[in-house]
C-alpha positions in Angstrom: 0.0 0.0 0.0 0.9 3.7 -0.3 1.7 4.3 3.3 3.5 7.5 4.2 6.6 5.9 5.2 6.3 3.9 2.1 6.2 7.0 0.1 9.7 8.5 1.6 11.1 5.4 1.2 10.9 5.1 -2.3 11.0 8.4 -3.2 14.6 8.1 -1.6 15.1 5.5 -3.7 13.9 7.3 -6.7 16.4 10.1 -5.8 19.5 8.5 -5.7 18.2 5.2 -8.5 15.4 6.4 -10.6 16.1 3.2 -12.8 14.7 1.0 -9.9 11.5 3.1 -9.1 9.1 2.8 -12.2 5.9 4.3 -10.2 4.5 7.3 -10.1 5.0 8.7 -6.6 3.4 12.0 -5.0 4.8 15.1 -5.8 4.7 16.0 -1.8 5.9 13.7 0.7 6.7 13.7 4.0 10.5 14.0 4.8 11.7 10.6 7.3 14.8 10.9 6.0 17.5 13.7 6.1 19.5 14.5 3.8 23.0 13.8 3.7 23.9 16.5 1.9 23.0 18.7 4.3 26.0 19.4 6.3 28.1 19.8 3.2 25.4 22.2 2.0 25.9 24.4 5.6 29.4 24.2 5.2 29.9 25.8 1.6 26.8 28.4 2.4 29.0 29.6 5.5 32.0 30.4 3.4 30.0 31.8 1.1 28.7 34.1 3.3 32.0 34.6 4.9 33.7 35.4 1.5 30.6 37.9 0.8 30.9 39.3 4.0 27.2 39.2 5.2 27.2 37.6 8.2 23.3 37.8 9.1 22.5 34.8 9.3 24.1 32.8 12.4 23.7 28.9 11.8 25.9 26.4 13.3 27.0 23.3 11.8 27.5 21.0 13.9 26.7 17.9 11.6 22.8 19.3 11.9 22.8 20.4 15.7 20.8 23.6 17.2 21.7 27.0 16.6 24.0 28.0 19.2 22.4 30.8 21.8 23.7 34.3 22.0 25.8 34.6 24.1 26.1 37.7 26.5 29.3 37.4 28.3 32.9 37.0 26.2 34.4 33.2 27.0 37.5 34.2 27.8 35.5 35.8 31.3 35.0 32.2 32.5 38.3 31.2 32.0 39.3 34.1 35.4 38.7 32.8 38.7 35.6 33.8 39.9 35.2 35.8 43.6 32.9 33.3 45.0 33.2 30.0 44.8 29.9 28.2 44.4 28.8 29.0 48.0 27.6 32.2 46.9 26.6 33.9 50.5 27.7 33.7 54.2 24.1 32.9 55.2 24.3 29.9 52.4 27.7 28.5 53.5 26.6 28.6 57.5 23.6 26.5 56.4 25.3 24.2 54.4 27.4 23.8 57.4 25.2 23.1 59.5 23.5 20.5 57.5 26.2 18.3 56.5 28.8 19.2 60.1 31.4 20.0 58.2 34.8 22.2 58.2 34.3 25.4 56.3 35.1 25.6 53.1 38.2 27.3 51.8 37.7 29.9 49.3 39.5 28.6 46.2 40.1 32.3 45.0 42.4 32.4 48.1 44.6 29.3 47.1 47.8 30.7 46.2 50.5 28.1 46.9 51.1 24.3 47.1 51.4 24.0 50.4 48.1 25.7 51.5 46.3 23.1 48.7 47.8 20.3 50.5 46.5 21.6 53.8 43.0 22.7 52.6 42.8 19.5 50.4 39.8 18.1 52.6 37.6 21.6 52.5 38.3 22.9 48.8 35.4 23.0 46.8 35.3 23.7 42.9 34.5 27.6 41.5 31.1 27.8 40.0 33.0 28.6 36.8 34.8 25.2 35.7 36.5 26.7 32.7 38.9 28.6 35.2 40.4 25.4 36.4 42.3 25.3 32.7 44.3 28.3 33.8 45.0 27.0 37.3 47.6 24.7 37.9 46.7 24.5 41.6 43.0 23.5 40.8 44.6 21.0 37.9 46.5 19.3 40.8 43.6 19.2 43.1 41.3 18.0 40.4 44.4 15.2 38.8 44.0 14.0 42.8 40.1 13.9 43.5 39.0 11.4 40.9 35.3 13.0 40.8 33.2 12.2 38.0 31.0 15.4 38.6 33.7 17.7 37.8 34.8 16.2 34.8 30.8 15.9 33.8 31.3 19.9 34.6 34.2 20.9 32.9 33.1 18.6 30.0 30.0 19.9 29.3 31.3 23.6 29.8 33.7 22.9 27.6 31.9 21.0 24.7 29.2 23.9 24.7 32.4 26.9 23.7 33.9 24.9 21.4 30.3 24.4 19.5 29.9 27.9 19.8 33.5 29.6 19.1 34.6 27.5 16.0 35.5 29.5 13.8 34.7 27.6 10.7 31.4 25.9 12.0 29.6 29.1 12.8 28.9 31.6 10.2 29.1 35.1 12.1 32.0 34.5 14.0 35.1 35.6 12.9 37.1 35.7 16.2 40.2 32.9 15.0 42.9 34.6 17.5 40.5 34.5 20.4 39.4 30.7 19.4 42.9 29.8 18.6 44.0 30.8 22.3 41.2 29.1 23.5 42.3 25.7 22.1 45.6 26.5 23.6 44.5 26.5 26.9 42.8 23.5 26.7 46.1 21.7 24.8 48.0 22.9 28.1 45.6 21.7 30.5 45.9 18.0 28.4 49.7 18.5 28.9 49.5 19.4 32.5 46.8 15.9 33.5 48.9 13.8 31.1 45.2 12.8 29.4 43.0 14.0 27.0 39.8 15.4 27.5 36.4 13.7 26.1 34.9 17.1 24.5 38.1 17.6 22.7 37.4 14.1 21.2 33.9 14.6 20.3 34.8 18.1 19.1 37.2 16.9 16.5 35.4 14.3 15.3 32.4 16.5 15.1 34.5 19.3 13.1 37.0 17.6 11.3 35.0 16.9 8.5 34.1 20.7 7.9 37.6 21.4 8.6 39.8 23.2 5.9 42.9 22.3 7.5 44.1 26.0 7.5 42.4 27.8 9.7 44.0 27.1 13.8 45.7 24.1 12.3 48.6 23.7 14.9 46.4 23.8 17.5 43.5 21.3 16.2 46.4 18.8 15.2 47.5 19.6 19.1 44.3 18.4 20.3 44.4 15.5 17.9 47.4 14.2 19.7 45.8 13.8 22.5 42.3 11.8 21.9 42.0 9.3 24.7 43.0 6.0 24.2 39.9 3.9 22.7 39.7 0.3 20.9 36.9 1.9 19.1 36.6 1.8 15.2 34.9 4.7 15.0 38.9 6.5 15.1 39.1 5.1 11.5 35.6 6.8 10.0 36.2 10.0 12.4 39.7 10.8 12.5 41.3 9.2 10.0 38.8 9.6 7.3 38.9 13.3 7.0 42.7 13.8 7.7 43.2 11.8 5.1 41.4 13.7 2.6 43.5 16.7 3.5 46.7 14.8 3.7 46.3 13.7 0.0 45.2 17.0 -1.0 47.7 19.6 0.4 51.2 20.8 1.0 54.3 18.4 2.1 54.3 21.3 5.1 51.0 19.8 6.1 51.6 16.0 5.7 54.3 16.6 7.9 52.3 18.4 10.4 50.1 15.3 10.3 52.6 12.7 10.7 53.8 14.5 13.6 50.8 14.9 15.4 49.7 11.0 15.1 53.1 10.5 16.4 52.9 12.0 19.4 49.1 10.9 19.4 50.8 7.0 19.1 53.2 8.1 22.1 50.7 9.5 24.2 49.0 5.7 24.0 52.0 3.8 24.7 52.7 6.7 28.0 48.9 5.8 28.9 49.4 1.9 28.4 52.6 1.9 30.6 51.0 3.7 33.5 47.9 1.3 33.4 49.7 -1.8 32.8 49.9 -4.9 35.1 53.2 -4.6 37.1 54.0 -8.2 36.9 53.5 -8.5 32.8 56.7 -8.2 30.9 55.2 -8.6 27.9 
């Protein structure tokens, strides 16, 4: 029968193998299916746009994601340690005292120095702005030693939300490369410093990469590619390897080189992160 799904079924079909179709099928029919066309579509209308220099229309393209919301504050702001941590009033922190008999809190906008994070280890809480932990060593080394998953849930979904909404070649009216290149820095430093890469950076890249010239912030992206966590999954090969590899064939020796160095290090980042999880007592 002619069922609606039917319909977009075969009108797919017809689309892509009109020699298999032979019926005639509605001129209007419901769309099941999207287009895989569509981010590629995005992709060229944003440096279209770009190149033209009208920059009305904001659309993100995120491999068909939400338009990212305005945003009223710069990034860089949550990148500076806040004045109050998340207990945001004296009245609030004597409650929250009360309730769970605890030591107060130290103020992490106070921490200054090693030695007063190891004393305070045991009453430190987190800033109500996660991205400032990037630029703190001190909060890095308290947050390397409490093995919370909350604050990497935190920091990661702080973090996946500014890199959605400050790539520079994923969102039409934003034009701010020096600001998002420093930005990736930061994050490349704070991999460094934890000796592990970040779960946002890996979904960023493999989110991006496709739409990726491999010009614009390339030292930094192929940074952050050195440092995807280590996975057994295949999906490395579609997402990362894929659309490097169409680049690699495609530009200068300066850039194949730039590639080949970044998996390297990526490849000795893995064996680092094998040797510190591996069974003492195996020699193999």
């Amino acid at each position: 029968g002619m069922q609606p799904h039917l319909q977009a079924l075969l009108s797919l079909y017809k689309l892509f193998c009109p020699e298999l179709v032979t019926i005639t099928l509605p001129a209007k029919t419901k769309t099941y299916f999207k287009s895989s066309e569509g981010p590629w579509k995005a992709a060229m209308n944003a440096v279209r746009q770009r190149n033209q220099g009208s920059s009305t229309l904001s659309q993100a393209l995120f491999l068909g994601t939400a338009q990212p919301q305005s945003r009223k504050r710069k990034w860089n702001t949550q990148l500076v340690l806040p004045a109050n941590s998340a207990r945001t009033s004296e009245e609030g922190m004597e409650k929250y005292c009360d309730l769970f008999s605890t030591d107060e809190i130290f103020p992490v906008e106070q921490l200054q120095t090693f030695p007063q994070l190891l004393q305070n280890v045991h009453c430190l809480e987190f800033p109500s702005q996660m991205g400032s932990v990037l630029t703190n060593p001190l909060l890095l080394h308290y947050m390397n030693c409490i093995r919370d998953e909350s604050i990497y849930l935190r920091l990661y979904y702080w973090m996946g939300q500014m890199l959605q909404e400050e790539c520079t070649w994923c969102v039409v009216d934003n034009t701010s490369e020096t600001e998002f290149k420093s930005f990736l820095e930061t994050i490349y430093k704070g991999e460094c410093f934890l000796q592990e890469g970040f779960s946002a950076c890996e979904e960023f890249l493999y989110k991006s990469l496709p739409l990726w010239d491999g010009s614009c912030c390339r030292p930094e992206v192929l940074k952050l590619v050195s440092w995807i966590p280590l996975s057994s999954s295949p999906e490395i090969r579609s997402y990362l390897y894929g659309p490097l590899a169409q680049l690699f064939f495609t530009s200068s020796l300066y850039f194949k080189c730039s590639v080949l160095e970044s998996l390297k290090e990526l490849l000795e980042n893995w064996l680092n992160c094998n040797v510190i999880h591996m069974d003492p007592e195996s020699h193999s």
